[in-house]
C-alpha angles and dihedrals in degrees: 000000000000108000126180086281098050095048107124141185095263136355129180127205111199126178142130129282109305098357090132092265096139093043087048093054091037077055096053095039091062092044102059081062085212122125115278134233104188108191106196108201097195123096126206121261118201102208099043113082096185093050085057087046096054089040092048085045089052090046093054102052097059125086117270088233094060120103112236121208120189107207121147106166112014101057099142083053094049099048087044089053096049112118109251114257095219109206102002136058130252126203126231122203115192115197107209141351095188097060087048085051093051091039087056092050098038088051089055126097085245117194115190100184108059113057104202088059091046081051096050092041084042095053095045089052086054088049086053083049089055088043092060093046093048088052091048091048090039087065121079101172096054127078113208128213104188125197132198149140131258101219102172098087095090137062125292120273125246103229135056095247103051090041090051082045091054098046099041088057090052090054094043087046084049097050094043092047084051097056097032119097088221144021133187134190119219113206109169110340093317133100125230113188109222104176 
């Protein structure tokens, strides 16, 4: 477990859907005993009621004296804007990049149909992914805990968007789990340090 020592610049906790990433992170997040920013990446959506429930399970496990942000598709922005903690740290919780990840894609003008245009909106989401690292990296006095799905384990899906879903969030995985200090894998319930 991540203790005060052990607090580093970035850490990712990948997993698949209900493997205990966010619990893990929500773990890490008390024991490090420094003030929370928890940015919240999903919006909510007025006419799916699982989707509020998630959201209002999610609310009720943090700690009344954690700032939440809901964000879910200016991140970079947010964290920029985030006053400076002088001489202490401060702990940032993204949650979670997969969700920022869909956002991005869901707000494009996506067309399927014509290659060349998914490229170039592709490519631009990428450039959003590289923003938010940049922002992270840009803060010294903030430490990150970064959440997301892996989503490749399965098969692969039958139409353009959720294939290009599932491989913009690979690369973005890929470039987060690069850049972070520590990553962990969170297979039921149970974390696996990979790096």
């Amino acid at each position: 477990m991540q203790s005060l020592e052990e607090l580093v610049k970035l850490t990712v906790i990948t997993g698949g859907a209900r493997s205990g990433k966010s619990a893990l992170a929500e773990k890490m997040a008390k024991a490090a005993a420094l003030p929370v920013v928890y940015f919240a990446t999903m919006g909510k959506v007025d006419h799916d009621l699982e989707a509020g429930d998630r959201i209002a399970l999610h609310a009720q496990r943090r700690p009344a004296e954690w700032l939440t942000i809901e964000e879910p598709l200016m991140l970079s922005k947010a964290i920029a804007d985030l006053p400076a903690s002088g001489n202490s740290s401060t702990l940032c919780l993204i949650d979670c990049l997969s969700l920022f990840v869909s956002n991005l894609l869901l707000s494009l003008p996506y067309t399927i149909e014509d290659n060349n245009v998914r490229k170039e909106l592709e490519a631009n989401l990428l450039k959003d992914v590289d923003d938010l690292l940049s922002a992270v990296s840009a803060r010294n006095d903030l430490s990150f805990i970064v959440v997301t799905n892996e989503v490749g384990s399965g098969i692969v899906p039958d139409n353009n968007l959720a294939r290009s879903y599932r491989d913009l969030l690979g690369l973005a995985n890929q470039k987060f789990a690069a850049q972070a200090d520590q990553v962990y894998l969170s297979v039921s319930g149970l974390a696996l340090k990979l790096k």
